[in-house]
N, C-alpha and C positions, 0 to 999 in steps of 0.2 A: 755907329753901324758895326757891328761885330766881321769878324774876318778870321780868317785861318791865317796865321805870321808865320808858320812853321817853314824852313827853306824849300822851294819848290823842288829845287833838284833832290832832296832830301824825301818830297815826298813821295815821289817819282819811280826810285830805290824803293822806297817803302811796300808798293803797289807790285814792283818787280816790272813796269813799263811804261813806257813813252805815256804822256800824262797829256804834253803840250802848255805846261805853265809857264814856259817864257819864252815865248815866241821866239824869233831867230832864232835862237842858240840852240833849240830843240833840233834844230834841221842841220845843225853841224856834228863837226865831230869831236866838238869841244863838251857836247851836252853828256852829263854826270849819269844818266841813266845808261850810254854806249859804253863810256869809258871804265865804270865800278859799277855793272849790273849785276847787284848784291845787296842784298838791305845794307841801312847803315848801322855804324856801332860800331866796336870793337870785335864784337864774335860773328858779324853781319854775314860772313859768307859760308857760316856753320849754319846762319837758320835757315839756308833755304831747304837742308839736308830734312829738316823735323818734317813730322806729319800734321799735318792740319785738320781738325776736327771739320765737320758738316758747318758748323756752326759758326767757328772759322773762317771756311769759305764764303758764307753769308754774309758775313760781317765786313772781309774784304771786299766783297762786290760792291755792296752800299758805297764803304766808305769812298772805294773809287767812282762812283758815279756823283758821291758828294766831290771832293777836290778838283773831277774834270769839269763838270757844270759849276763849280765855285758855291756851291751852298752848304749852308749848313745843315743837321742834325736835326731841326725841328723843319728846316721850310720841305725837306727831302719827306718828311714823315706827314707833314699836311699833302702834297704833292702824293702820296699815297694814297692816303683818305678822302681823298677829289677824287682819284682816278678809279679810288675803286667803290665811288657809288654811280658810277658809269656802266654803262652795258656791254660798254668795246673790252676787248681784255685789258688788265690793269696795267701790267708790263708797257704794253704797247701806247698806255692814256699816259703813265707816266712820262715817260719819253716823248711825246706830245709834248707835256706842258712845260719840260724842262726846257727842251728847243725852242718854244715859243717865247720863252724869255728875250726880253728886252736885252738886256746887255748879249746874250749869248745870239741873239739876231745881227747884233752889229757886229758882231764876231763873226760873224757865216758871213757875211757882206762884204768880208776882207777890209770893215774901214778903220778896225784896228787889228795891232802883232799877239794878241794873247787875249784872254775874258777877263783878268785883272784891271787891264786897259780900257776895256769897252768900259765893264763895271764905273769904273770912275770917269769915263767920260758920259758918261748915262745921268749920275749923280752931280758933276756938275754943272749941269744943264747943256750941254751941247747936242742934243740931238731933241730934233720934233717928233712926232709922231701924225699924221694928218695934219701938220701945220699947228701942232699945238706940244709945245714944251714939256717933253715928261722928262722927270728926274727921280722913279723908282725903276734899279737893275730888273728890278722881277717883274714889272708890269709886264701880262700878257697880251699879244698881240693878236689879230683875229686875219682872215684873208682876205683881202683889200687894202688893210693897214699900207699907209706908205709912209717909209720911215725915209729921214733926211738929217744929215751935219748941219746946223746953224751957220749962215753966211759968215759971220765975224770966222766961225773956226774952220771953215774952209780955206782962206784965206791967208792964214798961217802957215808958215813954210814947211816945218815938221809935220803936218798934216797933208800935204800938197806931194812933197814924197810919197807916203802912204798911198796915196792915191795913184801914183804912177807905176807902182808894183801891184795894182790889183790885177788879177787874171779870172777872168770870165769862168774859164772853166771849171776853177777850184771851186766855186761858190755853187750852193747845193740846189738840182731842179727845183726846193720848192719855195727859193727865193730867185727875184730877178733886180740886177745890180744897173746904175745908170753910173760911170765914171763920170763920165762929165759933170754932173749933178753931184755925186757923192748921196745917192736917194737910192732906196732899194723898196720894193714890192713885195709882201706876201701871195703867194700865186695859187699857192694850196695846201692843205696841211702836211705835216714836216712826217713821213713814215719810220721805221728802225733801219730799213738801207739806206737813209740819207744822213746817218748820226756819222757814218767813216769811222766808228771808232769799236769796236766788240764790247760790248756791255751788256751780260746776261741778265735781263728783267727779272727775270724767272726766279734767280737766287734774290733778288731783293725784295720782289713777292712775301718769298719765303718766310723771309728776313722777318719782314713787318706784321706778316700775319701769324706768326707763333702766339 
């Protein structure tokens, strides 16, 4: 399974913002993107001085919406071409189906600290979906879906923490979380006020459609 290795705080810098690739430490003040907010490199805090072409800007929009959603370069560009034989706008279908992703669902659910996390706990079977074992990050989910941790991995103690820091609130209206269970509900489809994070569709439109 292909993956981006590049350092996260590295890529963070890269973007010029909070990304959230490693949970915890994003929320301190020990995270690389508070501390050296500046690309990396040796001349890193000359580039942010240069001008950036239109094109530029496009390019950097994608690529962050690739690293924060954890995909790659071809599923980001099928994910286009779905959304844009849809009738709803594209921007907005996109963002749909990103969110609907399975790993990034377990993620919004609080039952893991990052989507690197979820991602592999998706892959190695620990989560059902209706009672039934999926082990693809990107399988989409539809509203009904109810997802759940497999009993064995509830049970484990590093998980068991996890679950005592979830807070209700943080988790987005169009999911609904059962602590006790470690089970969460699709309740309705996910909109662009419930991503928390600024992510111009519009430029990735762009992007795709030149």
């Amino acid at each position: 399974m292909a993956r981006n290795l590049d350092p996260k705080c590295k890529q963070c810098r890269r973007e010029g913002e909070k990304l959230f690739l490693k949970g915890e430490r994003c929320f301190t003040q020990k995270c690389a993107a508070v501390k050296r907010n500046y690309p990396p490199g040796q001349t890193g805090q000359n580039q942010s001085r240069r001008k950036i072409s239109e094109y530029g800007v496009q390019l950097r929009e994608k690529r962050k919406a690739q690293k924060f959603y954890n995909v790659l370069e071809k599923q980001l560009r099928n994910y286009y071409l779905e959304a844009n034989k849809k009738q709803s706008a594209t921007g907005k279908t996109i963002i749909q189906l990103l969110e609907k992703r399975l790993d990034n669902v377990v993620f919004r659910l609080s039952l893991t600290k990052s989507r690197s996390q979820a991602r592999q706990m998706v892959s190695h079977g620990h989560v059902r979906v209706n009672d039934q074992r999926v082990t693809i990050p990107s399988y989409s989910v539809k509203v009904g879906d109810v997802i759940e941790v497999t009993k064995a991995t509830r049970q484990k103690k590093g998980f068991a923490n996890i679950i005592k820091e979830i807070r209700k609130e943080e988790v987005p209206s169009w999911l609904e979380v059962n602590t006790k269970n470690a089970t969460g509900k699709i309740v309705r489809e996910p909109t662009l006020d419930d991503v928390g994070h600024k992510i111009n569709t519009s430029l990735i439109v762009e992007f795709y459609s030149r």
